[in-house]
TITOR-462363 format. One line per 3 residues: number of its first residue (from 0); their letters; for each residue x negated, y negated, z negated of N, C-alpha, C. Coordinates in steps of 0.1 Angstrom, whole numbers, plus 2048, in hexadecimal, padded with zeros to 3 digits. Example, Ala and Ser with C-alpha at 12.3 -4.5 7.8 and 13.67 -1.06 7.14 Angstrom:
BEGIN
0) AS) 77C/839/7B2/785/82D/7B2/77C/821/7B2; 780/816/7B9/777/80B/7B9/77F/800/7B1 .
This chain:
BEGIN
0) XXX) 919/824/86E/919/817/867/917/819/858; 91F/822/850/920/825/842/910/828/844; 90F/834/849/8FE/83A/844/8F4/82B/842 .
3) XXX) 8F2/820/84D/8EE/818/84C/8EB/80E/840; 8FC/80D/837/902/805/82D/8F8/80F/824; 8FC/820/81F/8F3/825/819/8E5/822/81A .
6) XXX) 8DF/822/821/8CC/81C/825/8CC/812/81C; 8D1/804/823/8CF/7FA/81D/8CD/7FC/80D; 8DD/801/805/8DE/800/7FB/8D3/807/7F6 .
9) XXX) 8CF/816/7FB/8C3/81C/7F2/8B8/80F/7F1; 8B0/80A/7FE/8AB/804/7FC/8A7/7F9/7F2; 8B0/7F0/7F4/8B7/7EB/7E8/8B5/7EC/7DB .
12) XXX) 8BB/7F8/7D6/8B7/802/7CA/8AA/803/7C4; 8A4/809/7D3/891/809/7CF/88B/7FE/7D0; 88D/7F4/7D1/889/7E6/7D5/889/7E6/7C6 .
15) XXX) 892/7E1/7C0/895/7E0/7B2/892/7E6/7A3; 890/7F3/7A6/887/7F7/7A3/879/7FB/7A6; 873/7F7/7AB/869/7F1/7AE/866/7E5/7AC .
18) XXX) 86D/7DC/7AA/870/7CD/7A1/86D/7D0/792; 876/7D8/78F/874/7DB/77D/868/7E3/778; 865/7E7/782/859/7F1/77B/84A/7ED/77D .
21) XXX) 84E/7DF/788/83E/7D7/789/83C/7CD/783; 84B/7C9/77B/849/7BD/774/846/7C7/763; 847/7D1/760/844/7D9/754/837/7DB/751 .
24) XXX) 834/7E1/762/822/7E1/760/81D/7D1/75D; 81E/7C6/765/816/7BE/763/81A/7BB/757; 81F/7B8/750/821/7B5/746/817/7B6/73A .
27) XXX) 817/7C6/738/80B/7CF/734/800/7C9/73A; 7FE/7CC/742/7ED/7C7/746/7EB/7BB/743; 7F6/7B0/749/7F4/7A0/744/7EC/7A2/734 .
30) XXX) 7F5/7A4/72B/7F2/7A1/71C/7E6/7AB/71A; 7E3/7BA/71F/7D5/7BE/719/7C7/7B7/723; 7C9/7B3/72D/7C0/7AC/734/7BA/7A0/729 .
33) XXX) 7C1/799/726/7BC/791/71F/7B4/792/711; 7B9/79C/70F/7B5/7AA/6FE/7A9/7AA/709; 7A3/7B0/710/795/7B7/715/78F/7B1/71E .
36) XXX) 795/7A5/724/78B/797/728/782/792/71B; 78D/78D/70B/789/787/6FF/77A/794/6FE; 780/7A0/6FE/777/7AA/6F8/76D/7A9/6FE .
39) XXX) 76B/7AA/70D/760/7A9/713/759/7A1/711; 75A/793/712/753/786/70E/74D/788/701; 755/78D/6F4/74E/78A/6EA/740/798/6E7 .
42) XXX) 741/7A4/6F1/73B/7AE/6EC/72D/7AB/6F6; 72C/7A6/704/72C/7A6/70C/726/7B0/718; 732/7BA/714/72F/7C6/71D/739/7C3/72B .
45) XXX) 72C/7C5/735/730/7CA/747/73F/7D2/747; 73D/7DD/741/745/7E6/747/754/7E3/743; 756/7DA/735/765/7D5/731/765/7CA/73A .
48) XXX) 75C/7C4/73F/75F/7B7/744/766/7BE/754; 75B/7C5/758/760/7C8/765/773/7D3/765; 771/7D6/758/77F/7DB/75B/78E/7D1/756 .
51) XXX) 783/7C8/74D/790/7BA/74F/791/7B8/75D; 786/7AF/765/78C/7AD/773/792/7B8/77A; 791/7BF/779/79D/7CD/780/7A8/7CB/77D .
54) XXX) 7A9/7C8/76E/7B7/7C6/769/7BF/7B8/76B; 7B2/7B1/772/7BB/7A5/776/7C1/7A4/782; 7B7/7AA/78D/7C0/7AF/79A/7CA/7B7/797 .
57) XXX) 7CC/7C1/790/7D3/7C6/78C/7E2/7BD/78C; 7E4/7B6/780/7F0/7AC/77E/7EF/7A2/78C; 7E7/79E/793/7E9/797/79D/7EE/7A0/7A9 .
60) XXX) 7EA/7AF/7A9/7EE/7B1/7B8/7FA/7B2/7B2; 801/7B8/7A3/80E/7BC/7A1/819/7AF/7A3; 812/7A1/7A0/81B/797/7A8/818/793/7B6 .
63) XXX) 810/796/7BB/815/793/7C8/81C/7A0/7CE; 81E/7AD/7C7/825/7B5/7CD/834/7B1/7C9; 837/7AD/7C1/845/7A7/7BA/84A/79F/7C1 .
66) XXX) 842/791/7C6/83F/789/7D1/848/78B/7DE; 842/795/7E1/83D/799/7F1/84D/7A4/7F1; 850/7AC/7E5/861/7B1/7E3/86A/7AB/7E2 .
69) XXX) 86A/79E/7D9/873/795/7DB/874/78C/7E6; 86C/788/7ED/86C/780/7F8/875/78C/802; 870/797/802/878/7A0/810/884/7A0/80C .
72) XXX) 885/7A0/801/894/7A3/7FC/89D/79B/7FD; 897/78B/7F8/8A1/77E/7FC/89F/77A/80A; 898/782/810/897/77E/821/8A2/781/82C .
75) XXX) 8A9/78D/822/8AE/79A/82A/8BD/78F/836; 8BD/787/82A/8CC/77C/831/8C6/776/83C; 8BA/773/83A/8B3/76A/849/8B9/76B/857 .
78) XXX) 8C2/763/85B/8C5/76B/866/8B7/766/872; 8AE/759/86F/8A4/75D/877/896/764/876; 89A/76F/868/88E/776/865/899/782/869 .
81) XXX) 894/787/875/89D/794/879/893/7A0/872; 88A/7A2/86D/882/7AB/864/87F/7AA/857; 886/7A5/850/887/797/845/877/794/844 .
84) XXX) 874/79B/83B/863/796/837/859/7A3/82F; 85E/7AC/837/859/7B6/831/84B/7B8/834; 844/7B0/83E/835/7B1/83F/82C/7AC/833 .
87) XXX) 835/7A2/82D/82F/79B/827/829/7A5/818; 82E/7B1/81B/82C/7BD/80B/81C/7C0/814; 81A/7C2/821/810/7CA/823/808/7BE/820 .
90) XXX) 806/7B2/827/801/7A6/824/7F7/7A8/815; 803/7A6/80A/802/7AA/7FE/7F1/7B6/7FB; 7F8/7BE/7FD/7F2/7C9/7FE/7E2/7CA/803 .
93) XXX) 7E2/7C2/813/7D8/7C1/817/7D0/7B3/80C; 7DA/7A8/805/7CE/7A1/7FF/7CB/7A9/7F3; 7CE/7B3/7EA/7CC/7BE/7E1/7BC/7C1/7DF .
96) XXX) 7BC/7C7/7F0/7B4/7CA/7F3/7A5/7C7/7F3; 7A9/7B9/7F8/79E/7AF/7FA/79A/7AE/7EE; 7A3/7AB/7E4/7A0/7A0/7D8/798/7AB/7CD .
99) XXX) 79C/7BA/7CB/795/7C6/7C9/786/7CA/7C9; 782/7C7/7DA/777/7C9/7DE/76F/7BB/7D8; 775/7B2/7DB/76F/7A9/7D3/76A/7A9/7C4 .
102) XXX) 774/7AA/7BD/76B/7AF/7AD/763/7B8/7AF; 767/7C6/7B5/759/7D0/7B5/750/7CE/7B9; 74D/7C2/7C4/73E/7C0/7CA/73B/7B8/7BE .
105) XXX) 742/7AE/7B6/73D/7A5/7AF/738/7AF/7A1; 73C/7BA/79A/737/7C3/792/72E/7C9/797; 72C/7CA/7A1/71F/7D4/7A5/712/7CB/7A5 .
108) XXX) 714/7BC/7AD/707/7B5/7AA/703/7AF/79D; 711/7AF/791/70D/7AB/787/707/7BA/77C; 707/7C1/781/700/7D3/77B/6F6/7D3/781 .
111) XXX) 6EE/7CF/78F/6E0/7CE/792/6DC/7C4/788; 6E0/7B9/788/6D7/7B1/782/6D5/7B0/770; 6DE/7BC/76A/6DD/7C2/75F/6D3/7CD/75B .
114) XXX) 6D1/7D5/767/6C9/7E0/767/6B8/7DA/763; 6B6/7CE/764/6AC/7CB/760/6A9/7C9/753; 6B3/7C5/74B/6B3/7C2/73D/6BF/7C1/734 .
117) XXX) 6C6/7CF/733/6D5/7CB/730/6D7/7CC/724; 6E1/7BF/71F/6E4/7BF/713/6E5/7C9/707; 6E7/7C8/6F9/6EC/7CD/6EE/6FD/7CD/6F0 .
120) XXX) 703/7D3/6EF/711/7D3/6F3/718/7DD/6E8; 71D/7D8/6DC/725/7E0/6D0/72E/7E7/6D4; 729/7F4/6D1/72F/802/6D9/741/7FF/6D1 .
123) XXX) 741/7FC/6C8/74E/7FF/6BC/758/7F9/6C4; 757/7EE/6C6/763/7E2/6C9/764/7E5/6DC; 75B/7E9/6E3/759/7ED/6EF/765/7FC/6F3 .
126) XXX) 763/805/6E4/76B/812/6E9/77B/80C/6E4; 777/805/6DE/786/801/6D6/791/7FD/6E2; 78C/7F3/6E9/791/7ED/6F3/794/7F3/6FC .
129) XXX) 78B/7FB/703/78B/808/70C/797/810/70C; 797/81A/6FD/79F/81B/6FC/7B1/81B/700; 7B5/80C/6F9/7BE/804/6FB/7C0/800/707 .
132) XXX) 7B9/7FF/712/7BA/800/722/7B9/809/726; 7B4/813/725/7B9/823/72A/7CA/827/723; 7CC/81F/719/7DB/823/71B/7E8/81D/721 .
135) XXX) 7E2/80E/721/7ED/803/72B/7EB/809/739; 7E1/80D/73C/7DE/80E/74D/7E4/81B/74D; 7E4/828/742/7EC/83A/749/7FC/82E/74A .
138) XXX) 803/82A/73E/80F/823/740/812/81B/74D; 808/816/74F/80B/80C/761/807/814/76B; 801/81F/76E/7FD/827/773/80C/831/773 .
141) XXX) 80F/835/768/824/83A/767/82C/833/76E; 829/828/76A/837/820/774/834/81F/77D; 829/81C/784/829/81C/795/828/828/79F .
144) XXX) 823/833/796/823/83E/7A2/830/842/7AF; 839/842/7A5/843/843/7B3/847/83A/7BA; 845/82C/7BA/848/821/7C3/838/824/7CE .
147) XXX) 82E/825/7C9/823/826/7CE/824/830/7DA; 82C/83E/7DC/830/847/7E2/836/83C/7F0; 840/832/7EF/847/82F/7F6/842/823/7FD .
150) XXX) 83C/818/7F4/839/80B/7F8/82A/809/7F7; 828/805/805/815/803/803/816/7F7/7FA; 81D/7EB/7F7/819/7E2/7EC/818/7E6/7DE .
153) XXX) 823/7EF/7DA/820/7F8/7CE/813/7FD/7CD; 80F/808/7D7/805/80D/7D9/7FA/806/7D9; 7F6/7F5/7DE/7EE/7F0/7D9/7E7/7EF/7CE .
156) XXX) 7F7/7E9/7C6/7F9/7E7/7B8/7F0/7F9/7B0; 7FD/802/7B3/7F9/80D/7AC/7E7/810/7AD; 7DE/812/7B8/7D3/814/7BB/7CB/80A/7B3 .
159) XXX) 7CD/7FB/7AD/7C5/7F2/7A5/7CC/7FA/797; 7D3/7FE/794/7D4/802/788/7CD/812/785; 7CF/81D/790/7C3/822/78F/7B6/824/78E .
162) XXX) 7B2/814/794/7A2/811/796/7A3/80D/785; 7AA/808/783/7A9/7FE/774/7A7/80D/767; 7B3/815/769/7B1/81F/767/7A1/82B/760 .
165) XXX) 79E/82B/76B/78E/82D/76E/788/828/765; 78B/819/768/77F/80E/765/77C/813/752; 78B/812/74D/78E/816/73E/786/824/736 .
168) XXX) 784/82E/743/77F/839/73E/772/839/73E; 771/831/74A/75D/833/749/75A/829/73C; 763/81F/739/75F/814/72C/75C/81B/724 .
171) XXX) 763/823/720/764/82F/717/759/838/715; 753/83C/71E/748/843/721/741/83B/71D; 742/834/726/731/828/720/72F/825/711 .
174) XXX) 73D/823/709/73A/81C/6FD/739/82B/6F6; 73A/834/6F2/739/841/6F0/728/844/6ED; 724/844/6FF/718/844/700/70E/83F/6FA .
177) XXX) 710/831/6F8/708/826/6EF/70C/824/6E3; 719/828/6DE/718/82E/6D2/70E/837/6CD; 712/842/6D4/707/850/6CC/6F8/84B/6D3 .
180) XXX) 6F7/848/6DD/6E7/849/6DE/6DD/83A/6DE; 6EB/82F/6DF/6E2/824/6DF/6DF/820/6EE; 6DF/826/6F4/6DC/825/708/6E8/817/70E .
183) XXX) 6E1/80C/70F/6E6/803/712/6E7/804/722; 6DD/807/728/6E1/808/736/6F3/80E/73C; 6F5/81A/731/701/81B/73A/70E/814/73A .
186) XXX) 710/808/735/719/7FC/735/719/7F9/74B; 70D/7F6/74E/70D/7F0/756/70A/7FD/762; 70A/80B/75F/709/817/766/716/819/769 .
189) XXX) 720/818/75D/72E/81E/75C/732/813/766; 730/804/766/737/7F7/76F/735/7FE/77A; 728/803/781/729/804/78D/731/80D/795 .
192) XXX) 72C/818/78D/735/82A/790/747/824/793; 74D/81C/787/75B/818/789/75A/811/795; 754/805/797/753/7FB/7A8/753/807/7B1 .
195) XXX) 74E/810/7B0/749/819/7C1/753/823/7BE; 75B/826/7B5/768/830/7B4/773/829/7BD; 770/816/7B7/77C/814/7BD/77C/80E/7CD .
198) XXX) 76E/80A/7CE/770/807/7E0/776/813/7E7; 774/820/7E9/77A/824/7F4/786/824/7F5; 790/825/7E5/79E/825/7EB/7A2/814/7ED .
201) XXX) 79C/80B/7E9/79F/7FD/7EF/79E/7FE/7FE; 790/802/806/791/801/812/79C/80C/81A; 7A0/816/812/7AC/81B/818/7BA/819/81A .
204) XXX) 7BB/80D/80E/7C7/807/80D/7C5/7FA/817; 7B9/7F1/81C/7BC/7E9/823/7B9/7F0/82F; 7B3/7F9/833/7B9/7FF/843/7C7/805/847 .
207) XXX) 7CB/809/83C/7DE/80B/83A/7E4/7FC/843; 7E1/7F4/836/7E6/7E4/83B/7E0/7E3/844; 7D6/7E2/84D/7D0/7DC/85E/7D8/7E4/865 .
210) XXX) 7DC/7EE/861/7E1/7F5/872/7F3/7F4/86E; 7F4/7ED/866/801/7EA/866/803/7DC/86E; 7FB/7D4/86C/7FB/7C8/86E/7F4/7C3/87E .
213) XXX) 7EE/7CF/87D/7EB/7D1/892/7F2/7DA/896; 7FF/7DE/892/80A/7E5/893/807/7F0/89F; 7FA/7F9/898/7F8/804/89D/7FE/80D/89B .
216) XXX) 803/81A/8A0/80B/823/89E/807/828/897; 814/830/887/80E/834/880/805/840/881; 7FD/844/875/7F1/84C/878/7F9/85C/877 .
219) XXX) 804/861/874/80E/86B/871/811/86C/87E; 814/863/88A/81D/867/893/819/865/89E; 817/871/8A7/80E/871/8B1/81A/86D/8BF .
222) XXX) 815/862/8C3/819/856/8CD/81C/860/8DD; 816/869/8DB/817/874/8EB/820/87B/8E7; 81F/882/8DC/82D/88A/8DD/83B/887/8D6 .
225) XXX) 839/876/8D5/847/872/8D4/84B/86E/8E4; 843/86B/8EA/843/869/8F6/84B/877/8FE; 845/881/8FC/846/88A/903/856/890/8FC .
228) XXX) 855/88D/8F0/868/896/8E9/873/888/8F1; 873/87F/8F1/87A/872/8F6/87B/87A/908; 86D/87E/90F/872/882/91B/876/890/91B .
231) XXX) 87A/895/914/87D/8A7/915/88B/8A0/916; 88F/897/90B/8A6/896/90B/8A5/897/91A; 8B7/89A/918/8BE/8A5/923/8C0/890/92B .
234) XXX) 8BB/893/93B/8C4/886/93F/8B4/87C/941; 8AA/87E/937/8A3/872/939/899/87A/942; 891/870/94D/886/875/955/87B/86E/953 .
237) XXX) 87B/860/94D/86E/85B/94A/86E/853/93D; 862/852/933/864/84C/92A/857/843/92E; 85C/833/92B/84F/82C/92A/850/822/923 .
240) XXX) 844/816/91D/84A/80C/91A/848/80E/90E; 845/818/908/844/822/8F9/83D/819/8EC; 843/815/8E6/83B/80F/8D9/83C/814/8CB .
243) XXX) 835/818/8C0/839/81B/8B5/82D/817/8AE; 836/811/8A6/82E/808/896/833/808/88A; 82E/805/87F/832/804/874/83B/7F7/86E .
246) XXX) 844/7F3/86A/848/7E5/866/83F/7E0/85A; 849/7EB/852/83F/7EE/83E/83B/7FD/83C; 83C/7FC/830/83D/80A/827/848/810/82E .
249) XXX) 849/820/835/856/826/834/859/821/842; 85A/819/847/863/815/851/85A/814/862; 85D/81F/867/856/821/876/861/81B/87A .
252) XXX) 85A/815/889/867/810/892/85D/815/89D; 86B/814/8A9/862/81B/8B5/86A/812/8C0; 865/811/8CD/86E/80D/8D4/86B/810/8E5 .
255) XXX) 86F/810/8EA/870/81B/8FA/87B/81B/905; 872/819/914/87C/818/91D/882/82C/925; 88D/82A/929/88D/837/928/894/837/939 .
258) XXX) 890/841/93D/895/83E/94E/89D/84C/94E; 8AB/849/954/8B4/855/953/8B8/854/962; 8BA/865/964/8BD/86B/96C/8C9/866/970 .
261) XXX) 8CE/868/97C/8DE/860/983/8E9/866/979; 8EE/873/979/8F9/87B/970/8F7/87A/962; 8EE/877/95C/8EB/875/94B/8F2/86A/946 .
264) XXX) 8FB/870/93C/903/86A/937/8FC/861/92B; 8FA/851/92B/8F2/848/928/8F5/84E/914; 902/848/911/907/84F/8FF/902/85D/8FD .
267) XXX) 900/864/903/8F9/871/8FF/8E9/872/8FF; 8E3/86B/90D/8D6/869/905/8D5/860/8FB; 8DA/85C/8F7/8D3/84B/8EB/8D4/852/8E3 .
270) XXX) 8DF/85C/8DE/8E2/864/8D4/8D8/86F/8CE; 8D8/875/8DC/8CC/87E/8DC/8BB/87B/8D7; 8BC/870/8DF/8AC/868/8DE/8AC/866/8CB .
273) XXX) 8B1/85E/8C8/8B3/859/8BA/8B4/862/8B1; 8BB/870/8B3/8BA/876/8AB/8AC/880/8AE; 8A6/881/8B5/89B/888/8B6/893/87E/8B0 .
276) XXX) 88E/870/8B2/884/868/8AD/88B/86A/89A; 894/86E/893/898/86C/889/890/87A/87F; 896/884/88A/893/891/888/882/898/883 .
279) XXX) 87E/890/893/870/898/895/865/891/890; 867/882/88E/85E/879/88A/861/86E/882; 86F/86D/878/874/862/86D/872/858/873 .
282) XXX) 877/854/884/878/846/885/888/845/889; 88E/840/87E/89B/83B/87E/8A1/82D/886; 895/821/885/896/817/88B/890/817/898 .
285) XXX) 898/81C/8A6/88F/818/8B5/89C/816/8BD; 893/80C/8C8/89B/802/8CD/898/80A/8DC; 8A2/813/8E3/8A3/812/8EE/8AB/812/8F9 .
288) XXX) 89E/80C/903/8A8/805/90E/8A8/812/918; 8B6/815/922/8B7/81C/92B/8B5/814/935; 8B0/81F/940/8B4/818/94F/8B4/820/95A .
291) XXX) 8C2/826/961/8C7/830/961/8C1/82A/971; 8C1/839/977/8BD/83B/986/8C7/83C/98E; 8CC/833/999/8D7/833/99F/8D7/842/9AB .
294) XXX) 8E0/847/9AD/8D7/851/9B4/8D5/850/9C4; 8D0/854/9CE/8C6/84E/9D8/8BE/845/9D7; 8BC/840/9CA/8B2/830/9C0/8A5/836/9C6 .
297) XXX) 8A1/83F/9C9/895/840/9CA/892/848/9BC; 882/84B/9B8/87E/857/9B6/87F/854/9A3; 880/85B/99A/881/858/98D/879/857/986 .
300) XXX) 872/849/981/863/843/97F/869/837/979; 85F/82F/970/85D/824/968/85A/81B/975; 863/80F/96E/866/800/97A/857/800/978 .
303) XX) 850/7F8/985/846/7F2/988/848/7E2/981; 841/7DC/97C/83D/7CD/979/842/7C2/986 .
């Protein structure tokens, strides 16, 4: 029970911080977003524009990840939310995703249709800005890395601040470029290169979120040979019934019917079972049912339907 009280409270702990450190980044990003939206418009270079909208997903996924932490958090008392609301981070995460891919397709067809005739774009005020977003984004990029380790909605968050990231260096590049040589095309070369850096880790982060949310088993823990350690304990003869999914970030649950031999002492397998699922595969949360074999019951096999 104590260890339990411990969980929670860590939890807790990182919740909250994870609270203070997303409301720090956005913060940052909120106020320079608007510094390199103004910039973009007035210079009218692609490549600041397209890393303002980065920076605006950016502050949006970081509140709906704030969102989606505080809702689990005030949920926890629910007594008819027996999981409080912790999907609602992958949720999060999966709209991250979407809303991501979306600006990058939108930078990429507005870079074709530049390639034909692209603007004069003042290299000066272009690196200036740049700049100054390559250093809010390494700072928000600091604060999220270790939440990002733990929480795929962090990890959303953190991943738009890397793409944003990016977005700031190639700016840099470009306005550099057309500084020294005058070559206007690479405004709308650098937009694209950032767009196609950041689709693949977007579509990585929303196949994370789908197979949470078709509560596939995770991709770490191979489903046969939890099967097979569950039927090695001393006492059990069949395991069936076998489910294992993800809730959120961090949190495997598993759950399984376990058919025990007549003499198996029922407290010694559960004990057993749970600490091997704890052990061999970090699933601390599984729900299992026994159903012991009476002996002359007949042969030791999973109930038929």
């Amino acid at each position: 029970m104590g260890a339990g009280h411990d969980h929670a409270g860590e939890a807790r702990h990182a919740a909250a911080e994870h609270r203070g450190r997303l409301w720090l980044a956005a913060t940052l990003l909120a106020g320079f977003m608007l510094v390199e939206a103004a910039a973009a418009l007035l210079t009218g270079s692609l490549a600041l524009l397209s890393d303002a909208g980065h920076m605006f997903t950016d502050v949006l996924g970081i509140a709906m990840a704030l969102a989606a932490i505080t809702a689990a958090a005030r949920s926890s008392t629910d007594s008819q939310r027996t999981f409080g609301l912790y999907r609602l981070e992958v949720l999060a995460a999966l709209a991250n995703a979407v809303l991501l891919t979306g600006v990058a397709v939108y930078v990429l067809i507005e870079a074709v249709r530049r390639f034909t005739g692209p603007p004069e774009v003042p290299a000066g005020p272009m690196l200036v800005v740049a700049l100054g977003g390559l250093i809010v984004n390494i700072v928000a990029f600091w604060l999220l890395r270790s939440g990002a380790k733990e929480s795929i909605n962090v990890r959303g968050a953190y991943l738009e601040v890397v793409g944003d990231l990016l977005g700031s260096a190639g700016v840099i590049v470009a306005a550099v470029v057309i500084a020294l040589t005058g070559w206007a095309y690479a405004d709308p070369i650098v937009a694209v290169v950032v767009a196609l850096m950041i689709l693949p880790r977007t579509f990585a982060l929303a196949r994370s979120a789908v197979r949470i949310l078709v509560q596939a088993a995770p991709e770490h823990v191979d489903v046969a040979s939890v099967r097979d350690r569950l039927a090695a304990v001393p006492g059990v003869c069949d395991v069936h019934d076998l489910h294992v999914w993800t809730l959120t970030s961090g949190m495997d649950v598993a759950s399984a019917h376990l058919s025990l031999e007549p003499a198996a002492e029922l407290g010694t397998v559960l004990t057993t079972a749970r600490e091997a699922l704890h052990r061999d595969f970090a699933i601390d949360h599984a729900t299992l049912q026994v159903e012991p074999v009476m002996a002359g019951g007949g042969r030791c096999g999973p109930a038929g339907w």
